[in-house]
Backbone as XML, in Angstrom:
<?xml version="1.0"?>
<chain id="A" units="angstrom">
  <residue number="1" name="UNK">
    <atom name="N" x="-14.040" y="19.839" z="11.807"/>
    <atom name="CA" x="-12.622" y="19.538" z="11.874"/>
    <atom name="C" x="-12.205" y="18.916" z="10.538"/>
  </residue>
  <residue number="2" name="UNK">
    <atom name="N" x="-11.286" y="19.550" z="10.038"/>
    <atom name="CA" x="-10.887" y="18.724" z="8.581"/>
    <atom name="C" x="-9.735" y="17.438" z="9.198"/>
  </residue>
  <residue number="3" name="UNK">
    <atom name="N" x="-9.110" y="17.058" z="7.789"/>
    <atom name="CA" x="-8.641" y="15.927" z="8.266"/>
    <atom name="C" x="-7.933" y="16.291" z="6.963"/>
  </residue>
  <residue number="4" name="UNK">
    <atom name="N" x="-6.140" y="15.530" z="7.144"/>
    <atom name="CA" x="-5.546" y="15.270" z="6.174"/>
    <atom name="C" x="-5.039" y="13.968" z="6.080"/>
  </residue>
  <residue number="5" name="UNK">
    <atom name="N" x="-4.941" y="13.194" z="4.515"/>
    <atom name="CA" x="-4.407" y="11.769" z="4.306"/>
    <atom name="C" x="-3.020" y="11.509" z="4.392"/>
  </residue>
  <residue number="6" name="UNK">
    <atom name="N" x="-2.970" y="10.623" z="5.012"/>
    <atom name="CA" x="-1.352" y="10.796" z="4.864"/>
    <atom name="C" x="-0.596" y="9.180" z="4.149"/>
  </residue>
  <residue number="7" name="UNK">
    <atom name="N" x="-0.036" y="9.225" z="3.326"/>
    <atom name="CA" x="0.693" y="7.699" z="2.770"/>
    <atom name="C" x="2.129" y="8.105" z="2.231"/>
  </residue>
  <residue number="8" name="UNK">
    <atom name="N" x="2.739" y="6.840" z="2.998"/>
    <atom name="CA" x="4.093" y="7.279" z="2.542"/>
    <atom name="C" x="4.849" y="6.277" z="1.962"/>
  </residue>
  <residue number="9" name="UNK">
    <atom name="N" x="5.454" y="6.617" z="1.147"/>
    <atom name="CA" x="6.049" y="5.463" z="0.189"/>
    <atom name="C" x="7.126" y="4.124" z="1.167"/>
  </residue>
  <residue number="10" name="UNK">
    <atom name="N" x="7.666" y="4.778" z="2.193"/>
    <atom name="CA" x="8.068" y="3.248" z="3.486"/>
    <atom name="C" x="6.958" y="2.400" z="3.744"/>
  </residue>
  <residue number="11" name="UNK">
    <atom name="N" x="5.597" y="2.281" z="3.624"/>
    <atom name="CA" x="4.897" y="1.520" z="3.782"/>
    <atom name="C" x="4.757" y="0.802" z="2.695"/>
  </residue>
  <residue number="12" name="UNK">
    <atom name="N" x="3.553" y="-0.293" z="3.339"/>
    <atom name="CA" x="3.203" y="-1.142" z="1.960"/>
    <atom name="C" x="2.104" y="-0.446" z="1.349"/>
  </residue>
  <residue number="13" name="UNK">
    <atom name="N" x="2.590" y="-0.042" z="0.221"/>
    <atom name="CA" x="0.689" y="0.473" z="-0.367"/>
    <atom name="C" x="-0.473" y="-0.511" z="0.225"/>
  </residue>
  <residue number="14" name="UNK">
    <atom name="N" x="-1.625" y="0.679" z="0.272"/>
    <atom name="CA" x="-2.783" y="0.116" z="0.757"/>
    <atom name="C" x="-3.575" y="-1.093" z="-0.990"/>
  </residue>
  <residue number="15" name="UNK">
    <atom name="N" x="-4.496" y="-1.920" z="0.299"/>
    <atom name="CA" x="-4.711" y="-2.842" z="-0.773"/>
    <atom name="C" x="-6.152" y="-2.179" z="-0.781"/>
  </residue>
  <residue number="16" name="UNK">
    <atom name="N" x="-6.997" y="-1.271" z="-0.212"/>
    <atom name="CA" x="-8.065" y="-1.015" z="-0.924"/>
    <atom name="C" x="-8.055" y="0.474" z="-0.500"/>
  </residue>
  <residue number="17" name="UNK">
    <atom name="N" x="-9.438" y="1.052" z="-0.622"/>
    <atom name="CA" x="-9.625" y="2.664" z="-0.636"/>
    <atom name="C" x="-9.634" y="2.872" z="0.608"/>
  </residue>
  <residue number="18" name="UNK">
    <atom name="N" x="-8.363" y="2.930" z="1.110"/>
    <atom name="CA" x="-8.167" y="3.851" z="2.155"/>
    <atom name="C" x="-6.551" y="4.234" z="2.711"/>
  </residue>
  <residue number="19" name="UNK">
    <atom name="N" x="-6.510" y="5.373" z="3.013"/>
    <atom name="CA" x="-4.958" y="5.803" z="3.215"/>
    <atom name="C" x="-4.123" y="5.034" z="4.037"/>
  </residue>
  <residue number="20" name="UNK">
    <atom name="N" x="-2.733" y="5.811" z="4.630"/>
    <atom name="CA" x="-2.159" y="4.695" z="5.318"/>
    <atom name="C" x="-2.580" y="5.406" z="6.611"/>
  </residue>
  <residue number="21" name="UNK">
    <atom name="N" x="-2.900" y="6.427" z="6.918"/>
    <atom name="CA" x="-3.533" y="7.197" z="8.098"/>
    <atom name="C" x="-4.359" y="8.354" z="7.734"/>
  </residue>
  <residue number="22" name="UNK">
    <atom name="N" x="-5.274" y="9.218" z="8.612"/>
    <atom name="CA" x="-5.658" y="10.343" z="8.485"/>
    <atom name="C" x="-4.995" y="11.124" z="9.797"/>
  </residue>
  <residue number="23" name="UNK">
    <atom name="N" x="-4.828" y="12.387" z="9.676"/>
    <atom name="CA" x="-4.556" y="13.784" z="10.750"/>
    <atom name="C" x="-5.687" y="14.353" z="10.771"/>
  </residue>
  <residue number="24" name="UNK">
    <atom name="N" x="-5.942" y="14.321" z="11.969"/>
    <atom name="CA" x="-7.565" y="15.151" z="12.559"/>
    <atom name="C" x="-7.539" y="15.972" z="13.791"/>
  </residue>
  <residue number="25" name="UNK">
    <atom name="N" x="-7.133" y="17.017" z="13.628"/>
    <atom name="CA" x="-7.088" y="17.664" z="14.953"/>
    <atom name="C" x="-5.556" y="17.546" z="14.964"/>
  </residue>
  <residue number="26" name="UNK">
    <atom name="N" x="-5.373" y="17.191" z="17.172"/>
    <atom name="CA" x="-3.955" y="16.907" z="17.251"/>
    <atom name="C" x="-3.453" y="15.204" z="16.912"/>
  </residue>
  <residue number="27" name="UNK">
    <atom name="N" x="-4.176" y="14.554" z="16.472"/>
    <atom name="CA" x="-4.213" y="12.627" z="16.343"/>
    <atom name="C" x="-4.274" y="12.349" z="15.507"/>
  </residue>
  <residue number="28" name="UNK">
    <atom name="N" x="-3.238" y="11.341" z="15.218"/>
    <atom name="CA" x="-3.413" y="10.512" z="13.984"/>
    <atom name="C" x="-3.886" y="9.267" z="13.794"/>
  </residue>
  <residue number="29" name="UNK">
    <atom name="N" x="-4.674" y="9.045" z="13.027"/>
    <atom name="CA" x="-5.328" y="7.529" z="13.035"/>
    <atom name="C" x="-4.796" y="6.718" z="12.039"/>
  </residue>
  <residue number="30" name="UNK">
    <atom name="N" x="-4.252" y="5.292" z="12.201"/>
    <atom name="CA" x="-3.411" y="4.494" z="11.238"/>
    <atom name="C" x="-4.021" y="3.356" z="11.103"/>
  </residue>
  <residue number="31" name="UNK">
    <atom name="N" x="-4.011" y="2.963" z="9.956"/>
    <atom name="CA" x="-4.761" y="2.235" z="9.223"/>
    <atom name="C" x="-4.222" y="0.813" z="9.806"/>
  </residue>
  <residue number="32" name="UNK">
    <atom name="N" x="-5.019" y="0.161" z="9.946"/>
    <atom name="CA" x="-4.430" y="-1.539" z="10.035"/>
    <atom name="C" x="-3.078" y="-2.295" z="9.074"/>
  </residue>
  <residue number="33" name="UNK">
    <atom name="N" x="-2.104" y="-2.274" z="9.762"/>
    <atom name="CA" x="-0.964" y="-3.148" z="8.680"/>
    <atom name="C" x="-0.605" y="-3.879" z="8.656"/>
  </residue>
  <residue number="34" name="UNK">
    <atom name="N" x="-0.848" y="-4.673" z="7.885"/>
    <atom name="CA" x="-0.088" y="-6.560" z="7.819"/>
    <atom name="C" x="1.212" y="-6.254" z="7.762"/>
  </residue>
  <residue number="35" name="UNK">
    <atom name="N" x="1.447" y="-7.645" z="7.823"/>
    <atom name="CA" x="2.743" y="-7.808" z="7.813"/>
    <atom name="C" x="3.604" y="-7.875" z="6.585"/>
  </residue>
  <residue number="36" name="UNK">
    <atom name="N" x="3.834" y="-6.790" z="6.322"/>
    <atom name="CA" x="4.336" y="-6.970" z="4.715"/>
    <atom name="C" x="5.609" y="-5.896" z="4.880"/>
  </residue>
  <residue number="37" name="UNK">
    <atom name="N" x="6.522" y="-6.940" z="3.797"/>
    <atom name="CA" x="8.162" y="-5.796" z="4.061"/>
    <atom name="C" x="8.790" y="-6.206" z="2.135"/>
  </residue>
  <residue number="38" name="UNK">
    <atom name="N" x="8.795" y="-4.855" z="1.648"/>
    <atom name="CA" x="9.521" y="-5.284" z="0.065"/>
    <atom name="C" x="8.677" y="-5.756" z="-0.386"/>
  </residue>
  <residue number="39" name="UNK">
    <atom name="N" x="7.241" y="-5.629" z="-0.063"/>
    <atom name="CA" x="6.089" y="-6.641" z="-1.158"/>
    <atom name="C" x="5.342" y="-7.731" z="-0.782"/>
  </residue>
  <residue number="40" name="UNK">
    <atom name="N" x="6.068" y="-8.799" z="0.362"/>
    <atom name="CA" x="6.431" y="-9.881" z="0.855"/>
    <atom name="C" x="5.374" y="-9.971" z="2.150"/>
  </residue>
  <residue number="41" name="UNK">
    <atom name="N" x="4.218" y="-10.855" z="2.117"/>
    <atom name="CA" x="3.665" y="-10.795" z="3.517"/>
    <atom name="C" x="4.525" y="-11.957" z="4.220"/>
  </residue>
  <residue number="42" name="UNK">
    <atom name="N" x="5.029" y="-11.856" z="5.487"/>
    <atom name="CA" x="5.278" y="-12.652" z="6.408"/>
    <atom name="C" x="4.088" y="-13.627" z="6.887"/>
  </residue>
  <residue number="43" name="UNK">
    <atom name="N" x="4.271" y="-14.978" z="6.450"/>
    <atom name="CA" x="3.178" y="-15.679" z="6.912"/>
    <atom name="C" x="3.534" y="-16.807" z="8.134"/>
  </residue>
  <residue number="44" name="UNK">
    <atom name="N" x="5.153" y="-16.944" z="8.315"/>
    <atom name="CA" x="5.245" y="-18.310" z="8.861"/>
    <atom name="C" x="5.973" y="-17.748" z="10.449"/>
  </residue>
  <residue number="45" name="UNK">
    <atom name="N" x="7.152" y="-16.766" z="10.298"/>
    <atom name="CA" x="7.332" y="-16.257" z="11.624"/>
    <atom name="C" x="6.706" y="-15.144" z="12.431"/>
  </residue>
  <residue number="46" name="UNK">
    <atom name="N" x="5.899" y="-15.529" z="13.377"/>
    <atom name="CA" x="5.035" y="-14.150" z="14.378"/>
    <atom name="C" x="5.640" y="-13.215" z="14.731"/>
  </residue>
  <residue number="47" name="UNK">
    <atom name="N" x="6.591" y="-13.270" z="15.173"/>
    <atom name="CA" x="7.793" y="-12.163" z="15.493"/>
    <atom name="C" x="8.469" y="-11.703" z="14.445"/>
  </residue>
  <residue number="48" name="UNK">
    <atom name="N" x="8.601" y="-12.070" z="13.725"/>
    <atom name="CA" x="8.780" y="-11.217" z="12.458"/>
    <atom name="C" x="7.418" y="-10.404" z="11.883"/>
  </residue>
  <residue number="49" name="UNK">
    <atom name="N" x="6.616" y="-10.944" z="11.805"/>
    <atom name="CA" x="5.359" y="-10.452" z="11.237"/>
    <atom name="C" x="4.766" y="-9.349" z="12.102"/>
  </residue>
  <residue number="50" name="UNK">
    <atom name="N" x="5.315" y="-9.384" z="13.638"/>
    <atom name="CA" x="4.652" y="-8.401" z="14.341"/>
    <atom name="C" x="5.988" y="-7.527" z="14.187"/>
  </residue>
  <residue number="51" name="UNK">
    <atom name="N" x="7.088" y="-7.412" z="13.489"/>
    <atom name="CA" x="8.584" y="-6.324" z="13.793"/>
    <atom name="C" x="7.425" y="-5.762" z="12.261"/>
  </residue>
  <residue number="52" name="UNK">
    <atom name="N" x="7.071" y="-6.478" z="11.139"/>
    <atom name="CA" x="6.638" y="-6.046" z="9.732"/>
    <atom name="C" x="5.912" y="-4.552" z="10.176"/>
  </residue>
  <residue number="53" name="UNK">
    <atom name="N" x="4.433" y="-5.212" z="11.111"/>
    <atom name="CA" x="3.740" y="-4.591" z="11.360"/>
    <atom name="C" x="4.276" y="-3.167" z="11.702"/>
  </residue>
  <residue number="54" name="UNK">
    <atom name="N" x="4.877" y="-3.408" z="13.195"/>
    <atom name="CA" x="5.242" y="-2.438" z="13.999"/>
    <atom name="C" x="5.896" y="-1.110" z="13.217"/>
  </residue>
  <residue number="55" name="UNK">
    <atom name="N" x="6.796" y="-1.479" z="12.087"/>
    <atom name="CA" x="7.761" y="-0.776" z="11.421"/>
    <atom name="C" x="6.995" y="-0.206" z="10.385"/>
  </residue>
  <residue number="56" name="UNK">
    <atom name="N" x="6.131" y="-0.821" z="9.871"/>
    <atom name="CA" x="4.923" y="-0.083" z="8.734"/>
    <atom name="C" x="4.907" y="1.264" z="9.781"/>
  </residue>
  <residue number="57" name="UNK">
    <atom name="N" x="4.051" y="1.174" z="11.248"/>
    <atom name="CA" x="3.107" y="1.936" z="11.699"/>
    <atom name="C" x="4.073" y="3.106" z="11.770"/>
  </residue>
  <residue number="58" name="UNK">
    <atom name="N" x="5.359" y="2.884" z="12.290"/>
    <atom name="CA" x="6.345" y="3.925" z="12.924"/>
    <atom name="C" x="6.740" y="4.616" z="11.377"/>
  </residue>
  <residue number="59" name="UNK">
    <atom name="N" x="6.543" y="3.979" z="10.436"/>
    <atom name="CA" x="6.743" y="4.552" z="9.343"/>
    <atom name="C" x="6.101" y="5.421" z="9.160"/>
  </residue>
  <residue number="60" name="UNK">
    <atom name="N" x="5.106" y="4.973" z="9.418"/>
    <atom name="CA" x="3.628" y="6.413" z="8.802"/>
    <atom name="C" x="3.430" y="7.071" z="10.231"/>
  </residue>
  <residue number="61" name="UNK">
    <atom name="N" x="3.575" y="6.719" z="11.309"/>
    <atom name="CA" x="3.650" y="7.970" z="12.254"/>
    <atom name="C" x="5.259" y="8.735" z="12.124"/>
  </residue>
  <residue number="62" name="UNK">
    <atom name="N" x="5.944" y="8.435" z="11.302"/>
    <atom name="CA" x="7.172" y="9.358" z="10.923"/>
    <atom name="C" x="6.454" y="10.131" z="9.938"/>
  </residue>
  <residue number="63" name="UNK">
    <atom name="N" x="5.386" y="9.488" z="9.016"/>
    <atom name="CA" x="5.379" y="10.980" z="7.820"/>
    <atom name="C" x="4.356" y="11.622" z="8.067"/>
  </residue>
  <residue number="64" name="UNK">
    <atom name="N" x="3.674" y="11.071" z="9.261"/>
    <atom name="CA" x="2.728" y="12.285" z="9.705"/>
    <atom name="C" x="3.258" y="13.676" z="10.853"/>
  </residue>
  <residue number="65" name="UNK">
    <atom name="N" x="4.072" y="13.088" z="11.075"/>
    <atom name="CA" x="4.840" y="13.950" z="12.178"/>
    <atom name="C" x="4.837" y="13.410" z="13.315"/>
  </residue>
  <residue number="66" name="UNK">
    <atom name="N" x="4.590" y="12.471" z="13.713"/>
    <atom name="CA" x="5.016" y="11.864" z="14.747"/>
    <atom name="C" x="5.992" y="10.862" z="15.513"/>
  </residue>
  <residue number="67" name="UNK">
    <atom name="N" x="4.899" y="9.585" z="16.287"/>
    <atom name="CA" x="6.170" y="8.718" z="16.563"/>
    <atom name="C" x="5.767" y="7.717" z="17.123"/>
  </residue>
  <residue number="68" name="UNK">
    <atom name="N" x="6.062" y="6.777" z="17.391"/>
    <atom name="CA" x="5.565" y="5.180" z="18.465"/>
    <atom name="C" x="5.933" y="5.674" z="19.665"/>
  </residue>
  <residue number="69" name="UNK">
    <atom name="N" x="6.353" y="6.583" z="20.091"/>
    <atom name="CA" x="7.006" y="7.198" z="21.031"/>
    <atom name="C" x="5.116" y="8.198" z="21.850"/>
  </residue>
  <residue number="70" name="UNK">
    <atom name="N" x="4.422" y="8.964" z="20.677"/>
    <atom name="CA" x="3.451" y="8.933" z="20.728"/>
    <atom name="C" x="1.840" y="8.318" z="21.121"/>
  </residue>
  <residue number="71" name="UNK">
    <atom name="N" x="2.467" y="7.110" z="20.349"/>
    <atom name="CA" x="0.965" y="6.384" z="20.240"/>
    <atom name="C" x="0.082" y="6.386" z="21.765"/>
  </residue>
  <residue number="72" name="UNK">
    <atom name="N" x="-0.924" y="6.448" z="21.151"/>
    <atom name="CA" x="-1.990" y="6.352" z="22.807"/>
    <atom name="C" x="-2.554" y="5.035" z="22.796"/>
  </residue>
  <residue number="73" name="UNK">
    <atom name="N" x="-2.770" y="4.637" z="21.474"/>
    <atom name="CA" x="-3.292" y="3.325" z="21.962"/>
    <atom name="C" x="-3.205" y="2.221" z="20.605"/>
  </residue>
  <residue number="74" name="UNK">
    <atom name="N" x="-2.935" y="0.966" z="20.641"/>
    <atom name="CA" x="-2.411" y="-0.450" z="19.423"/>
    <atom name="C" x="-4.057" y="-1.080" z="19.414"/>
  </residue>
  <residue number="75" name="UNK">
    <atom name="N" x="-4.085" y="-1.520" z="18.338"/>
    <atom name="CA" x="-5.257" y="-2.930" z="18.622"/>
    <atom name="C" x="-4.366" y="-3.576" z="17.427"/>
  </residue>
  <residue number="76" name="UNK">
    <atom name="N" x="-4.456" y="-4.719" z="18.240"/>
    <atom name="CA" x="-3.497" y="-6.365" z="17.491"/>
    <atom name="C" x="-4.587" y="-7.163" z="17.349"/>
  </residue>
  <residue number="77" name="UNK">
    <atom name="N" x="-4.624" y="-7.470" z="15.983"/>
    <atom name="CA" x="-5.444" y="-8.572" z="15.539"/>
    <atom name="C" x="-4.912" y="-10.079" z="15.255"/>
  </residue>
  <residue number="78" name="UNK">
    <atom name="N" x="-5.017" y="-11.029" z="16.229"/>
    <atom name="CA" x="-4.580" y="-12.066" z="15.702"/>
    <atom name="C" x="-5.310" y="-13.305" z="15.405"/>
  </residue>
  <residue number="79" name="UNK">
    <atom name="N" x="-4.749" y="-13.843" z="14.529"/>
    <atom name="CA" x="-5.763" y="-15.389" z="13.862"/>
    <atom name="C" x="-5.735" y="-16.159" z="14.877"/>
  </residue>
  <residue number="80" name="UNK">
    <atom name="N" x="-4.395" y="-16.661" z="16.202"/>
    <atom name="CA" x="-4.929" y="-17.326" z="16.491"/>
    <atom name="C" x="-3.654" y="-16.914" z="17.917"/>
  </residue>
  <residue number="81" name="UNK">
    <atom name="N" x="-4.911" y="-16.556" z="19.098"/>
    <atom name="CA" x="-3.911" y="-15.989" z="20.444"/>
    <atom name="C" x="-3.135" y="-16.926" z="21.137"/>
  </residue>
  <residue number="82" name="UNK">
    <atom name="N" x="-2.663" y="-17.903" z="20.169"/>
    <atom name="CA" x="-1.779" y="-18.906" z="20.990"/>
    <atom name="C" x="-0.331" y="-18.382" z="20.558"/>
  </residue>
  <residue number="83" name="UNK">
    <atom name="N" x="-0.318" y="-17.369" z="19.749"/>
    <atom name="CA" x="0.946" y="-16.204" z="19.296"/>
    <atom name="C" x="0.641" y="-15.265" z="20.297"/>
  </residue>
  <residue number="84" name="UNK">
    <atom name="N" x="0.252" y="-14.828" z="21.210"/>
    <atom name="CA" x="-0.239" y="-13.996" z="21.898"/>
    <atom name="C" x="1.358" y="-13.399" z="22.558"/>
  </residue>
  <residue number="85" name="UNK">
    <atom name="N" x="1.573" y="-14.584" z="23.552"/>
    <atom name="CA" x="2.732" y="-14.256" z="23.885"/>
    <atom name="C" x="4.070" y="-13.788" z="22.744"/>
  </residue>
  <residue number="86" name="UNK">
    <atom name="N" x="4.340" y="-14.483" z="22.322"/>
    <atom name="CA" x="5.466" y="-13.947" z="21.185"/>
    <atom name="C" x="5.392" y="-12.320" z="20.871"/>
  </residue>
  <residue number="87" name="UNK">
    <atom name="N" x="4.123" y="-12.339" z="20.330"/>
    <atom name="CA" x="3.522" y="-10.888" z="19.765"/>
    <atom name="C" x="4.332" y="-10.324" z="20.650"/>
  </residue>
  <residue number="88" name="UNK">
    <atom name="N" x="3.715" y="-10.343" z="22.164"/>
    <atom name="CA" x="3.857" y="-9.397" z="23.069"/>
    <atom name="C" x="5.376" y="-8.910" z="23.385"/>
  </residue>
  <residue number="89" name="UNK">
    <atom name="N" x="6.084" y="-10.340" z="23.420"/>
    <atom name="CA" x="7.303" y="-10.123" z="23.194"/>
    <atom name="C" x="7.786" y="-9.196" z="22.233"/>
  </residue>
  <residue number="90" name="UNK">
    <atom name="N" x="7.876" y="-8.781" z="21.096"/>
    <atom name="CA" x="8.044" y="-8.635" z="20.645"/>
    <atom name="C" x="7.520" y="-6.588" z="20.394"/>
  </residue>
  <residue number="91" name="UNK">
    <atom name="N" x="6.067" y="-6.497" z="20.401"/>
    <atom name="CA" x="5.214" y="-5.491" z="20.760"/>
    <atom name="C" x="6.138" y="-4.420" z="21.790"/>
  </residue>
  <residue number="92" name="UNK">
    <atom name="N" x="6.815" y="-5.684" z="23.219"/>
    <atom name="CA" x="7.034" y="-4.542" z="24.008"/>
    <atom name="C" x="8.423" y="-4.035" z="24.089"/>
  </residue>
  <residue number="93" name="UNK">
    <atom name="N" x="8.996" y="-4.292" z="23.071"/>
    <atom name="CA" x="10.747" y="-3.807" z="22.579"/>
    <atom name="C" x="10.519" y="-2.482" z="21.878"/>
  </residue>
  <residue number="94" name="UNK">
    <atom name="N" x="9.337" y="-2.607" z="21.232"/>
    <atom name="CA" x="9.406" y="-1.547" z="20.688"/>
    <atom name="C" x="9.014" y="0.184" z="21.663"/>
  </residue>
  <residue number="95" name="UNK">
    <atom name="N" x="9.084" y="-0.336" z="22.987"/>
    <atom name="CA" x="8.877" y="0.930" z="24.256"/>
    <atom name="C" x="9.700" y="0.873" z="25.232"/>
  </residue>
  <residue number="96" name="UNK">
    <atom name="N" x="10.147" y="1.719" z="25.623"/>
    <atom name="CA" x="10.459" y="1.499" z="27.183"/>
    <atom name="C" x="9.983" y="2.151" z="27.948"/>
  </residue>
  <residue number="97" name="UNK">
    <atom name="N" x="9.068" y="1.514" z="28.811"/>
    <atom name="CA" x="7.817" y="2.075" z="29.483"/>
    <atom name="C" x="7.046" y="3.356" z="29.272"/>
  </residue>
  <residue number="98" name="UNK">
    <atom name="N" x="6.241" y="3.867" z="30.147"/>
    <atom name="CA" x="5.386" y="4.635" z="29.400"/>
    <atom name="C" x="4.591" y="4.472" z="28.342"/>
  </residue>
  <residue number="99" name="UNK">
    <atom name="N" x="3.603" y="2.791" z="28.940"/>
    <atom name="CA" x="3.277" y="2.025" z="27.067"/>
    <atom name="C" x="1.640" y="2.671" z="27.150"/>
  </residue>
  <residue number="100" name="UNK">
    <atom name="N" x="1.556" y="2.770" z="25.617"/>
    <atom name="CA" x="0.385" y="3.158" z="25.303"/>
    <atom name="C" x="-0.548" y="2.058" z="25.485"/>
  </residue>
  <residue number="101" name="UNK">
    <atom name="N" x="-2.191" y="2.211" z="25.384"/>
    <atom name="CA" x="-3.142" y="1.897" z="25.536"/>
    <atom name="C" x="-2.963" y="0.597" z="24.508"/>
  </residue>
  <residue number="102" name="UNK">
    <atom name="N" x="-3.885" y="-0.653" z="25.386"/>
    <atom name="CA" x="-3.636" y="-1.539" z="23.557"/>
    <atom name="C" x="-4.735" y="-2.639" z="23.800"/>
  </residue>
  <residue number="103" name="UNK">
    <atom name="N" x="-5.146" y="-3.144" z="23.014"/>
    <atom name="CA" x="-6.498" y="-4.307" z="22.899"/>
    <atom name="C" x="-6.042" y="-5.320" z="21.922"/>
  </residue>
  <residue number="104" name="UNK">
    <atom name="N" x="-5.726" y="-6.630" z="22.478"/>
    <atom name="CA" x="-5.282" y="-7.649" z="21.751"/>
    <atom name="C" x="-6.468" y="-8.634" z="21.853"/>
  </residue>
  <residue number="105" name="UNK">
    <atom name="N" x="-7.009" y="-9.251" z="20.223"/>
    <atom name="CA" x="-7.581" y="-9.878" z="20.409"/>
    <atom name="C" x="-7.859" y="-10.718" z="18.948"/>
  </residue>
  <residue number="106" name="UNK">
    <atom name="N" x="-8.462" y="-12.061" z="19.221"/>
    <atom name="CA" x="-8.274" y="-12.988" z="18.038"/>
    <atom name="C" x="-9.187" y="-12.806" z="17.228"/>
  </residue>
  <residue number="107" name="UNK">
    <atom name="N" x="-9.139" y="-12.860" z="16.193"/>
    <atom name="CA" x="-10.649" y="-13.248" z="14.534"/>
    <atom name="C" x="-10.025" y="-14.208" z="13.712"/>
  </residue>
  <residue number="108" name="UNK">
    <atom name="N" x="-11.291" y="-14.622" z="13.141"/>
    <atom name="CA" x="-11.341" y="-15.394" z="12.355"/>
    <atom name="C" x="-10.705" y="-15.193" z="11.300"/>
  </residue>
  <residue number="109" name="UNK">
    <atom name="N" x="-10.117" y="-13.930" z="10.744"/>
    <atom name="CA" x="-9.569" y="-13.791" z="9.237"/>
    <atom name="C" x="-8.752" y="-12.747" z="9.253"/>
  </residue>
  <residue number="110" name="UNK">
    <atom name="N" x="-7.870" y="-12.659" z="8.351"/>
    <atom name="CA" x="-7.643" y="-11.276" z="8.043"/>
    <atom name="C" x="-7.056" y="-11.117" z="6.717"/>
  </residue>
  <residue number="111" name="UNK">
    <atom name="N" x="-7.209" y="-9.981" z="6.394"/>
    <atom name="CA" x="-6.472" y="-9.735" z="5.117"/>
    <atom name="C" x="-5.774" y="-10.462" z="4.358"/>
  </residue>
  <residue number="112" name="UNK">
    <atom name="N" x="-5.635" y="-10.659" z="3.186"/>
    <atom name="CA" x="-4.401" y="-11.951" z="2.634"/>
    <atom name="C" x="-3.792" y="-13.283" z="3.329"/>
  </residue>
  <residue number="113" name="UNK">
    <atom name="N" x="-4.836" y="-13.549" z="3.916"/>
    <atom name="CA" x="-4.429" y="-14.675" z="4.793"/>
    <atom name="C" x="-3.324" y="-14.326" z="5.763"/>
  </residue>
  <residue number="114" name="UNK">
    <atom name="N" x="-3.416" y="-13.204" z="6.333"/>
    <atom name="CA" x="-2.104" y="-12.863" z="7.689"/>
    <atom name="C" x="-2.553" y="-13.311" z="8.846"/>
  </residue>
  <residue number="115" name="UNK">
    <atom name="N" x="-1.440" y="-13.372" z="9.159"/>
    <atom name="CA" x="-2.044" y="-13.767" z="10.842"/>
    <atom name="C" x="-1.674" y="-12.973" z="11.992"/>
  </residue>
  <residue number="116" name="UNK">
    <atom name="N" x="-1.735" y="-11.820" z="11.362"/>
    <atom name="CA" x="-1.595" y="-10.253" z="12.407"/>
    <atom name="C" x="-1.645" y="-9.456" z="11.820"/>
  </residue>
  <residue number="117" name="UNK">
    <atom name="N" x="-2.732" y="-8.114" z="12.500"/>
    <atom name="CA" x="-2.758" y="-7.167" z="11.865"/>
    <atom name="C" x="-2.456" y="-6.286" z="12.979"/>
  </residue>
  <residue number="118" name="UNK">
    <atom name="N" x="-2.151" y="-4.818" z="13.064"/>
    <atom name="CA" x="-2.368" y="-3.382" z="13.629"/>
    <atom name="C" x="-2.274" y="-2.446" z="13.432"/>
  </residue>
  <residue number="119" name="UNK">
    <atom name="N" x="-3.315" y="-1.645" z="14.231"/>
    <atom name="CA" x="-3.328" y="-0.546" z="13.531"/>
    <atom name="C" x="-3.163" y="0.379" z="15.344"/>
  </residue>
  <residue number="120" name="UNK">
    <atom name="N" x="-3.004" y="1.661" z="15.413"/>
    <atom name="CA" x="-2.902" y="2.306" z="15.953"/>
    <atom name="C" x="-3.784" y="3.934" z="16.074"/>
  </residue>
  <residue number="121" name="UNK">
    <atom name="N" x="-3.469" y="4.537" z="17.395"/>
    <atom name="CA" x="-4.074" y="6.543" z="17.426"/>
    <atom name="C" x="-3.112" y="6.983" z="17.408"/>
  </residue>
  <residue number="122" name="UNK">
    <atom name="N" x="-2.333" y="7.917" z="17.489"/>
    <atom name="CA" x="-1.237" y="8.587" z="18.242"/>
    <atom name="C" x="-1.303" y="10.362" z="18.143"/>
  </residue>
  <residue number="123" name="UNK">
    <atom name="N" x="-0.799" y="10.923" z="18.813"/>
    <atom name="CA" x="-0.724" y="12.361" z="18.949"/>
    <atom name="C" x="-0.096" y="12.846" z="18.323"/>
  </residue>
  <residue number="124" name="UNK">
    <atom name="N" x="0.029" y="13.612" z="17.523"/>
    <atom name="CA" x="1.363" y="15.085" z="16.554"/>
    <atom name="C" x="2.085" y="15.248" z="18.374"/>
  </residue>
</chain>
């Protein structure tokens, strides 16, 4: 099965060697995205930082051909799940029902000092 890269200039460029998704088959796989908007990581509001996220992903499932409308399944990385709720708040505006698959869960670090990451699957 080949695979094509996909990066699109609405996102934040990637900070190391790897695209903003690959196309494999009928699914697209999306890379983990901080919270970054204009350059700018969001470090102090969660709900903002999870709209950053969310809007990266729908970005790049727009230039792959798809959609959040799609996705099968989220994993949310957070520094610390006492944002848990907010996130979620926030996570579930972006559906109206019919929600995809999702695994929320805390680490110790992430990228540039964020304190949320996600990445997503979704279908063409």
């Amino acid at each position: 099965m080949s695979k094509e890269a996909i990066n699109v200039p609405q996102a934040p460029e990637a900070i190391g060697p790897y695209s903003h998704a690959n196309v494999a088959g009928n699914l697209v796989f999306v890379s983990g995205q901080l919270p970054v908007k204009d350059g700018q990581l969001e470090t102090q509001d969660i709900k903002k930082a999870c709209r950053d996220c969310m809007d990266n992903i729908a970005a790049i499932l727009d230039g792959a051909g798809s959609s959040l409308e799609k996705a099968l399944i989220f994993t949310i990385y957070l520094t610390d799940l006492a944002d848990f709720a907010q996130v979620n708040e926030v996570y579930g505006s972006y559906f109206s029902g019919d929600y995809p698959a999702r695994v929320c869960l805390q680490v110790s670090a992430l990228p540039k000092g964020a304190a949320i990451e996600i990445d997503c699957i979704a279908s063409l």
